[in-house]
C-alpha positions, 0 to 999 in steps of 0.5 A, spaced: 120 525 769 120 529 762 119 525 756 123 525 750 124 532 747 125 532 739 132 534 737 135 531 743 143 531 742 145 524 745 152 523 742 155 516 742 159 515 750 152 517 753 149 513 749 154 507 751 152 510 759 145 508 757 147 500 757 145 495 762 152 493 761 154 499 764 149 502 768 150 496 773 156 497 774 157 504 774 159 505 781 162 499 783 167 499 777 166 504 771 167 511 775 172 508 779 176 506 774 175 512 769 177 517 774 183 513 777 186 512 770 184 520 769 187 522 775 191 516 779 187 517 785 182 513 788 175 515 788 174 515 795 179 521 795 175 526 791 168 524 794 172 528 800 174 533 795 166 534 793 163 533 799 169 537 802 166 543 796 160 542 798 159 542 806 159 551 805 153 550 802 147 553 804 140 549 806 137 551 800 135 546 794 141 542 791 142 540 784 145 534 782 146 535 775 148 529 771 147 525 777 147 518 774 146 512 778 146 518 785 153 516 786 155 523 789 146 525 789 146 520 796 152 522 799 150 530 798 143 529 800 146 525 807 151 531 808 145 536 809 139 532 810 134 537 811 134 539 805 132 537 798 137 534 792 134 534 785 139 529 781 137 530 774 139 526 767 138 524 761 138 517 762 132 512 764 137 506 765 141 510 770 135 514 773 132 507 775 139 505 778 139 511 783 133 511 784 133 503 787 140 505 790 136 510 794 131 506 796 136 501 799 140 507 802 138 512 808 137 519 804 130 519 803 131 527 801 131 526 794 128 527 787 130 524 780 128 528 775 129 526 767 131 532 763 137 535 759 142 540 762 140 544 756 134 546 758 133 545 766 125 545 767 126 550 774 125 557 775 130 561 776 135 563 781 132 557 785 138 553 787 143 554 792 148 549 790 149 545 784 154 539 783 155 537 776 161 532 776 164 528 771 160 530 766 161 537 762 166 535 757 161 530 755 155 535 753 155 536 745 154 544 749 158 545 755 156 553 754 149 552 754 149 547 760 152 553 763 148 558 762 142 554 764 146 553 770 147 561 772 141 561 770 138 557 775 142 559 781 141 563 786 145 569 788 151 567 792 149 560 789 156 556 788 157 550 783 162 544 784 165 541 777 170 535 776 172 534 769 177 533 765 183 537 762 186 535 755 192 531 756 199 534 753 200 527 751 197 522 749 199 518 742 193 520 739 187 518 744 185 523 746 182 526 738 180 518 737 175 519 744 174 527 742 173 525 734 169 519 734 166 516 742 164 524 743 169 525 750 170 531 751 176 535 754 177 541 755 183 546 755 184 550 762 184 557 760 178 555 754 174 553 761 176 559 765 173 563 758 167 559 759 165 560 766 167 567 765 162 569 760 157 566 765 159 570 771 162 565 775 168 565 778 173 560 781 174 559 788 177 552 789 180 548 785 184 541 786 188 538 779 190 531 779 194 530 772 187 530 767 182 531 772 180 538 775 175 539 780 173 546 782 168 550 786 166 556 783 161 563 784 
């Protein structure tokens, strides 16, 4: 696990993710009920989606990027399981959290790493699959954690994202979380630019009212 970096950008929502509180109770309550407000469909049903995106995948190394507690690193890890997922984040908290959750459960092919989706400690082109769910909109910069992520990435490689859409309503909530807690959400076509520049192309992808999952090349 990499120590802290000068100038780590860690805005106000990720540092309430860093809470006790939260960590302890980020699967079982916090990310269910996050993504059904956002979605109104169980979480279970989009673990479906995920893995569904990601049974294609080669056995090569997977990344899990902002896996916080492993929620979708274990599951990932069980559906391949010959093969190595990294589960990366910022967050010491969540990381012991998934690393306890790992140890009481069957996948042993995991590794946690601590870094920052800005600058992944990996050479390029090692990955062939990367998951990064319920997190780009809440990096300060999405761009640069995409171009990382391009980087890192094997040719052929594929990347799974959910993430969340800027509602056409939402009697001012939506700029109180962007202004002041830092939550992101992007437009749909400013997302596709975005991916575009890096090369990416979508493949799939499932859009339940704010939150749109994709698989992309």
């Amino acid at each position: 696990m990499l120590g802290g970096r000068p100038g780590e950008v860690i805005t106000p929502f990720q540092r309430l993710m860093q809470t006790p509180a939260i960590v302890n109770i980020y699967e079982k309550f916090w990310r269910r009920l996050g993504y059904y407000i956002a979605s109104s469909r169980n979480f279970s049903d989009e673990m479906q989606t995920v893995l569904r995106f990601g049974a294609s995948r080669s056995s090569g190394l997977t990344l899990d990027l902002a896996c916080g507690t492993g929620i979708f690193s274990r599951p990932l890890a069980e559906q391949l399981g010959d093969s190595i997922v990294v589960g990366l984040d910022m967050s010491w908290p969540m990381l012991n959290r998934a690393r306890k959750l790992k140890e009481k459960g069957r996948a042993e092919n995991i590794l946690f790493v601590r870094a920052t989706a800005f600058s992944l400690p990996f050479g390029d082109s090692c990955f062939s699959y990367v998951n990064c769910c319920g997190a780009l909109h809440l990096f300060d910069r999405p761009d640069l954690a995409l171009r990382e992520i391009r980087r890192i990435l094997a040719p052929g490689g594929s990347l799974c994202v959910q993430t969340t859409l800027r509602p056409n309503r939402s009697a001012g909530m939506a700029y109180f979380l962007e202004r002041f807690i830092r939550f992101g959400f992007f437009d749909e076509n400013e997302l596709k630019n975005l991916l575009k520049l890096q090369g990416f192309e979508i493949e799939k992808a499932e859009r339940h009212r704010i939150s749109y999952t994709f698989l992309a090349k």
